[in-house]
C-alpha positions as CSV (number, residue, x, y, z in Angstrom):
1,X,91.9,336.6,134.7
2,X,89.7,338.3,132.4
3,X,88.0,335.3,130.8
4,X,87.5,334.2,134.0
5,X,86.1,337.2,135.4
6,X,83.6,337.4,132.1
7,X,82.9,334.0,132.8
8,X,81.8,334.8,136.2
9,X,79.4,337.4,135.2
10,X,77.6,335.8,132.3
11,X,77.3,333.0,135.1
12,X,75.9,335.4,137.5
13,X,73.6,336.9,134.8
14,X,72.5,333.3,133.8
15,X,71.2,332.3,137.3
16,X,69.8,335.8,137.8
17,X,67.5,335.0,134.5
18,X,66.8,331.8,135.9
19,X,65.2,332.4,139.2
20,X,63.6,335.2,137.7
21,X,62.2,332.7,135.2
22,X,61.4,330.4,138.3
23,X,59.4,333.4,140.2
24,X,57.4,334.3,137.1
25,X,56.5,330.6,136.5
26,X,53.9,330.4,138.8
27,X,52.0,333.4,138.5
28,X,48.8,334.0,136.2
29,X,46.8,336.2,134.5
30,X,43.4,337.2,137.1
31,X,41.6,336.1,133.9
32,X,42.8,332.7,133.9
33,X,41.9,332.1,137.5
34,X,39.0,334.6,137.4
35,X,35.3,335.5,135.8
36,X,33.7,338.5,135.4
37,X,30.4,338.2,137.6
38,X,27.4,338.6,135.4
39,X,29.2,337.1,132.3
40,X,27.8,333.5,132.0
41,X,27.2,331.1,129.7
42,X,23.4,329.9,129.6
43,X,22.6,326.4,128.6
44,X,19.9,326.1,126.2
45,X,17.8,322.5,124.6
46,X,15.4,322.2,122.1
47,X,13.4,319.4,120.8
48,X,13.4,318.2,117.0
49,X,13.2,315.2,114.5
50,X,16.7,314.4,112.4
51,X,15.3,313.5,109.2
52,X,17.3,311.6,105.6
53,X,18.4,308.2,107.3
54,X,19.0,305.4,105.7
55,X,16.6,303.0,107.7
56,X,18.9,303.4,111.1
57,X,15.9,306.0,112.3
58,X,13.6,304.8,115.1
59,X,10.8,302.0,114.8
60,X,7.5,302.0,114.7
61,X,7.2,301.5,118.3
62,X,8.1,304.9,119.0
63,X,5.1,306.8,119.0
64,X,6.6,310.6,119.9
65,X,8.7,310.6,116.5
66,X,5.6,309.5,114.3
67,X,3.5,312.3,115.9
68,X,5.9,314.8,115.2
69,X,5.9,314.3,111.3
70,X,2.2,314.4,111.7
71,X,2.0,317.8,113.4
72,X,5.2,319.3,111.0
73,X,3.2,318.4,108.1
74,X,-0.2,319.9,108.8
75,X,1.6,322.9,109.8
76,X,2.7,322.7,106.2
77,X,-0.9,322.3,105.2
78,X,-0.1,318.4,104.1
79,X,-2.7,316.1,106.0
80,X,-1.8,312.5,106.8
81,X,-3.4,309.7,108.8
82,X,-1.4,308.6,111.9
83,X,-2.0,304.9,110.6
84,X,-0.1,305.6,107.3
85,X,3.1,307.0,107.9
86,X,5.2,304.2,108.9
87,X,8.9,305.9,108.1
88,X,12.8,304.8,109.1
89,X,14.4,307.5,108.2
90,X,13.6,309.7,110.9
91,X,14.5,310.1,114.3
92,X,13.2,312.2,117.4
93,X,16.3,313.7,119.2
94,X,17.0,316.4,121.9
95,X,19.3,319.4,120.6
96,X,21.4,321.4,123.2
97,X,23.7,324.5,123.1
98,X,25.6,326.7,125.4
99,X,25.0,330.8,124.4
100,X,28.2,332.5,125.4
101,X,28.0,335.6,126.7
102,X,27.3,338.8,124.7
103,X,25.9,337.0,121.8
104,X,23.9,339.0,119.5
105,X,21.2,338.3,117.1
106,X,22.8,336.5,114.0
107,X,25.6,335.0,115.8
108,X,26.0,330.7,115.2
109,X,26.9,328.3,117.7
110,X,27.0,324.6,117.3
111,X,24.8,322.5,118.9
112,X,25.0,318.4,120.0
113,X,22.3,316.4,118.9
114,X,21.2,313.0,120.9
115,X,18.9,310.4,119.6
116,X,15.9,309.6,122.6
117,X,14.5,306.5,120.8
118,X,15.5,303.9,119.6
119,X,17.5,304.7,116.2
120,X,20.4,302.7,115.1
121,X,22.6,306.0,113.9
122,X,21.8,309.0,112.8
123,X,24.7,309.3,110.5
124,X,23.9,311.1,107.7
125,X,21.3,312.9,108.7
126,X,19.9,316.6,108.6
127,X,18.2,318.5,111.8
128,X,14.9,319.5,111.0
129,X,14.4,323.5,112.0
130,X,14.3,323.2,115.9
131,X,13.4,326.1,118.4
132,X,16.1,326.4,121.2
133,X,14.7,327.4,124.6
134,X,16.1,328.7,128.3
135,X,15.3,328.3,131.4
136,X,13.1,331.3,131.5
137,X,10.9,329.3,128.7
138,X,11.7,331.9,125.8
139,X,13.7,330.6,123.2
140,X,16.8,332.6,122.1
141,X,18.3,330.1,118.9
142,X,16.8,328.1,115.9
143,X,18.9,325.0,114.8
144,X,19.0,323.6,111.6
145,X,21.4,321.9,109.4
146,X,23.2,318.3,108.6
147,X,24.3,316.3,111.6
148,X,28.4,314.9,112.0
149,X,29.1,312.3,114.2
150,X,32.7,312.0,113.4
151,X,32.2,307.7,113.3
152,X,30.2,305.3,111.7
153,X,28.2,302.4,112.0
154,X,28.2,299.4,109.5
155,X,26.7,296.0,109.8
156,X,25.4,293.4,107.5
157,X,24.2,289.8,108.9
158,X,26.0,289.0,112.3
159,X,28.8,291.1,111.9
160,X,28.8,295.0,112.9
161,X,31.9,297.5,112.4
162,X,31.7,301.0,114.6
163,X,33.3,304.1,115.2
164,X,32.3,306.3,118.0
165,X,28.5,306.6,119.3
166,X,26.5,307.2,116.1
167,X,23.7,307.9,118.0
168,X,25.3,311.7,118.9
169,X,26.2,313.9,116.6
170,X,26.9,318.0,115.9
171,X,26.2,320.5,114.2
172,X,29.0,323.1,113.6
173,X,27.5,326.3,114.1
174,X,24.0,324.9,113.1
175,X,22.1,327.4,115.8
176,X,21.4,331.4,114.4
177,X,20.9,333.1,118.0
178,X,17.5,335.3,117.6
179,X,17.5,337.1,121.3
180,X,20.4,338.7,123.0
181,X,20.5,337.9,127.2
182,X,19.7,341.0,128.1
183,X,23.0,342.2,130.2
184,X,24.8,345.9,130.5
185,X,28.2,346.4,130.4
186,X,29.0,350.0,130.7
187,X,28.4,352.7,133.5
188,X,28.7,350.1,136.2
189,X,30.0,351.6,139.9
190,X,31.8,347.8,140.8
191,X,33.1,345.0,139.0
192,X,33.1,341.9,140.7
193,X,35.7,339.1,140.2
194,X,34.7,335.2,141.1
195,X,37.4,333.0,141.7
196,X,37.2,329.4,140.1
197,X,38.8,327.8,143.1
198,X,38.2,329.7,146.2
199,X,41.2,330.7,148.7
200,X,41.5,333.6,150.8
201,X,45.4,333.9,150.0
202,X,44.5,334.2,146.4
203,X,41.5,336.6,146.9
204,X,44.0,338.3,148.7
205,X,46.7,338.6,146.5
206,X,44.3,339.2,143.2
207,X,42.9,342.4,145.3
208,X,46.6,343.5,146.5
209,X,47.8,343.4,142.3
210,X,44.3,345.5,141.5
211,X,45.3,347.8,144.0
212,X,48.9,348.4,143.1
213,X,47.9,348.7,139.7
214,X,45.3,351.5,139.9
215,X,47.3,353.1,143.0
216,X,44.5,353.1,144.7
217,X,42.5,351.1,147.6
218,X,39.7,350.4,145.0
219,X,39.2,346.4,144.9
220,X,38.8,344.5,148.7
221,X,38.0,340.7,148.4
222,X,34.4,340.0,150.1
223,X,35.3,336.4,151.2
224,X,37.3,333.5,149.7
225,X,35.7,333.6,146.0
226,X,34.5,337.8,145.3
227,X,37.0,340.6,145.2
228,X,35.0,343.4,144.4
229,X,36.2,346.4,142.2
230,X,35.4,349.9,142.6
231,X,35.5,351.5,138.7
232,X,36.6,355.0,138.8
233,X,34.3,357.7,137.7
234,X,36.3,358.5,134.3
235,X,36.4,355.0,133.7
236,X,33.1,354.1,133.8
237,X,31.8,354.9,129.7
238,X,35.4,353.2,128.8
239,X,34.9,350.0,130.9
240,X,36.2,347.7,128.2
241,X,39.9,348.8,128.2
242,X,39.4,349.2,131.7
243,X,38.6,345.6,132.2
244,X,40.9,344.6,130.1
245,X,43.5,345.9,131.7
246,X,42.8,344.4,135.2
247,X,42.5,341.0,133.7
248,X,45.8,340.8,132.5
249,X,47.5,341.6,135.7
250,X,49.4,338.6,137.4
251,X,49.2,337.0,140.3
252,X,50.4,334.1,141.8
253,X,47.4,331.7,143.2
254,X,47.5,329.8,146.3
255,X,45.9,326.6,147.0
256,X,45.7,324.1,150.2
257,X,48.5,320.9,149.5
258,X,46.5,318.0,148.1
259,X,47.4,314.8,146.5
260,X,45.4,313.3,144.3
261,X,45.1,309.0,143.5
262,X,42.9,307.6,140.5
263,X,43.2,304.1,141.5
264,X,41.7,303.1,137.8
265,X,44.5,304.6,135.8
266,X,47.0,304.1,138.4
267,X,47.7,308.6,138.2
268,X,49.5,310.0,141.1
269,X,49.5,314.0,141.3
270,X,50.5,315.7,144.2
271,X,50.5,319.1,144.3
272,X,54.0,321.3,145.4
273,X,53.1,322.7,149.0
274,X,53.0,318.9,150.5
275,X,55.1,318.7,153.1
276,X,56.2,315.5,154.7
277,X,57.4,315.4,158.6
278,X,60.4,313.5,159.6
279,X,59.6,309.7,159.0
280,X,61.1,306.5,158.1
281,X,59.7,304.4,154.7
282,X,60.7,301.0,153.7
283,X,58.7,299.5,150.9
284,X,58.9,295.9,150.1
285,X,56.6,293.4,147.7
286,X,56.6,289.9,148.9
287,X,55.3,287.8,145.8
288,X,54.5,284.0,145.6
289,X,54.2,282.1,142.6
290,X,52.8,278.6,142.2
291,X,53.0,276.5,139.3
292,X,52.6,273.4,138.5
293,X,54.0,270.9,135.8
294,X,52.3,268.1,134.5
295,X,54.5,264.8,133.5
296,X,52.7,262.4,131.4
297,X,54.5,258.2,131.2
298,X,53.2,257.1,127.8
299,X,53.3,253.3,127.3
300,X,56.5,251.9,125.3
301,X,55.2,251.2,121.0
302,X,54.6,247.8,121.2
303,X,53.6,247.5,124.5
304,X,52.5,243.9,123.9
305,X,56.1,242.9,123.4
306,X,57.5,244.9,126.5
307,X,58.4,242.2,129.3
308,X,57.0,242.9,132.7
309,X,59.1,244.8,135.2
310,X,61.2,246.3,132.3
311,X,62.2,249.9,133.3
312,X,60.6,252.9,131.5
313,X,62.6,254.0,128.2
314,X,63.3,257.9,127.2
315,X,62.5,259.3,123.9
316,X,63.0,262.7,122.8
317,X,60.7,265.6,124.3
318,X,61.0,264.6,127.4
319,X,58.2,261.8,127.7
320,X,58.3,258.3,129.6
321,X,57.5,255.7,128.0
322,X,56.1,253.1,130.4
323,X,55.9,249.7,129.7
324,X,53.0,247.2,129.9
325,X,50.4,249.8,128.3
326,X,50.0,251.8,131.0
327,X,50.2,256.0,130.6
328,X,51.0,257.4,134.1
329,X,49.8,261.3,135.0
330,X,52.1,262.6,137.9
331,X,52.1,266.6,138.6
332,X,54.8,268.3,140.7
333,X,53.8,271.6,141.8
334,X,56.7,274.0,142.3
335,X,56.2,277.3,145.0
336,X,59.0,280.1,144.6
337,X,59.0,282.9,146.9
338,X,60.5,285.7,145.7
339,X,60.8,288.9,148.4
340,X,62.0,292.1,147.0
341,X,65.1,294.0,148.7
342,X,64.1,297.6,150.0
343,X,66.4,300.0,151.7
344,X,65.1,302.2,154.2
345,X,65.4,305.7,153.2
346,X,64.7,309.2,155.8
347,X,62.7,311.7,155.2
348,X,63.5,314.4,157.2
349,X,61.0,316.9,158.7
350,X,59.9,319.8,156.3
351,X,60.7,317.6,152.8
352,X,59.5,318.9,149.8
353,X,57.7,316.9,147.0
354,X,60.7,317.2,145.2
355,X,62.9,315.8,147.9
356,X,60.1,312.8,148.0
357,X,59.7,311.9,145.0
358,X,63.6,311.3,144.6
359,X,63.9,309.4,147.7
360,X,61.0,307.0,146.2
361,X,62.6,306.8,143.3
362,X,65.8,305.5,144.8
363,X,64.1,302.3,146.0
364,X,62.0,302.1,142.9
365,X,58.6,302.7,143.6
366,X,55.5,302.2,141.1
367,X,52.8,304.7,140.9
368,X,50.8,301.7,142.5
369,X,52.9,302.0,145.3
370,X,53.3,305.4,146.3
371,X,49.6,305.2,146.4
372,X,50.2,302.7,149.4
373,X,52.9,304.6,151.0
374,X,51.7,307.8,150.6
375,X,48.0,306.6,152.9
376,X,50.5,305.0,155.0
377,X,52.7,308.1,155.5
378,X,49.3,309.9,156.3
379,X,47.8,307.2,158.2
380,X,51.6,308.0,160.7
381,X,50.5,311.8,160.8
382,X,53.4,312.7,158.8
383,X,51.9,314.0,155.8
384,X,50.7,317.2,155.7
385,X,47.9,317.3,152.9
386,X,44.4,315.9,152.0
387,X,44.2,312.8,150.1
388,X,41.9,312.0,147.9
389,X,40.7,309.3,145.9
390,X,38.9,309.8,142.3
């Protein structure tokens, strides 16, 4: 009795563990679901001239690259004529970034460089010192530095060998930021949260876990996507730990029941609060195949010596040989129809996804034809979630 009775209550510990495990599962830190209003990235682009390639740079044609060499060396007190400088190895391009927020003065962050003319690759080449600007027109980084495009691009006479787009490249960390975004952090009265997917059940939910955290009524959600924080008064020169704190908590998000087809890649995901009504699915492929064989009656070797009316001889392969020099094409087209046996399975009213996608499985569905019966299942008013189609 005792082994049994120990095995009884490690088995009772065991399933305890596990639905604990199964409740913690679905519930997230705020800031995986969250953002901090006022911390933003800002996008920032920049134009400049990638310069060391070996004759893949634009042609001659382009006339915005040519200028640019022009105007970069008389800055450096080096005058040209427009008319000579007939160059290869150069290449106008458009340099973007993304600033994170908080970055100071001296940080690096990479950039993506894009040739806009007509260059062949820019594979190898090094980004000429390029001013980065905002949207507010001042510029906030200065790129520089030798380009990766993580390919190649090979060709001699007709034949070509390529790796990627060599026409795009990076820079790791090729961008020094020279102006902070202006943006304070401390001594703020309210922190505001923005939800990346808005739902009132999570806004809910993220403002009940602030609450019962600080013990206090101080965060109320303003509509489906803002829960607004009240900091307290002592907390307000310490808001780092503060926020850090809040971020951390868990929740568990709520979103509406959706399923979700890519009819290119053939990707089924439906999400875990579908519900199906009680219905009745029988799935069946009906498939005709036609094909058609070809029978060619060669005349007999010595054909000359073959008496009229003689009857055809067989040699091996399978081919006729008809007398009197004559070849006979005959074709015999054969049709099979081949129908697929389905059983009718139940679904009873309130099934989960779970419960579905076992009941499919049973008469051996593709993901090509859940698609089908899933609209069809919708199209009867039995299932309970948006479809939609990428």
């Amino acid at each position: 009795m005792k082994p049994l009775r120990a095995a009884c209550i490690i088995f009772g510990i065991i399933t305890a563990f596990l639905s604990m495990s199964a409740n913690l599962a679905y519930a997230v830190r705020i800031k995986d679901i969250a953002e901090i209003e006022g911390m933003r990235d800002n996008q920032l682009m920049g134009y400049g001239i990638v310069a060391g390639l070996n004759g893949t740079g634009d042609k001659d044609q382009a006339e915005f690259p040519v200028r640019s060499i022009v105007n970069m060396l008389t800055r450096m007190g080096v005058r040209v004529n427009r008319k000579d400088v007939k160059v290869k190895n150069v290449a106008a391009v458009i340099v973007t970034a993304t600033l994170p927020p908080f970055s100071k003065p001296g940080n690096h962050i990479d950039v993506v460089v894009s040739s806009i003319g007509d260059a062949k690759s820019i594979q190898g080449g090094t980004l000429l010192q390029t001013p980065l600007w905002a949207a507010d027109g001042k510029v906030y980084a200065v790129a520089q530095g030798p380009v990766s495009i993580g390919g190649f691009s090979a060709s001699k006479g007709g034949g070509k060998s390529q790796k990627n787009f060599p026409t795009v490249g990076r820079v790791p960390s090729g961008a020094i930021v020279e102006r902070p975004v202006p943006f304070s952090f401390q001594n703020h009265p309210f922190v505001v949260f923005n939800l990346y997917s808005p739902d009132f059940t999570t806004a809910h939910r993220v403002a009940k876990a602030i609450n019962t955290y600080m013990g206090q009524n101080a965060a109320y959600p303003l509509d489906a996507d803002t829960i607004r924080v009240a900091v307290p008064v002592a907390l307000r020169s310490h808001l780092v730990n503060f926020m850090a704190d809040l971020e951390n908590l868990e929740v568990t998000p709520s979103s509406p029941a959706r399923v979700v087809f890519n009819e290119r890649t053939g990707t089924v995901v439906i999400g875990q609060d579908v519900r199906i009504s009680t219905v009745a699915v029988s799935h069946g492929n009906l498939t005709v195949t036609i094909k058609e064989k070809v029978k060619v009656s060669q005349p007999a070797p010595f054909a000359s010596k073959v008496k009229e009316g003689a009857p055809p001889t067989q040699v091996p392969g399978g081919i006729t040989m008809a007398p009197g020099g004559q070849t006979v094409v005959t074709k015999q087209p054969e049709i099979t129809v081949k129908e697929e046996k389905r059983k009718l399975i139940l679904l009873k009213n309130g099934a989960t996804i779970g419960e579905l996608v076992d009941s499919l499985n049973k008469i051996g569905v593709t993901p090509r034809d859940l698609m089908a019966i899933l609209q069809a299942i919708k199209a009867a008013g039995a299932l309970h979630a948006k479809l939609e189609i990428m």
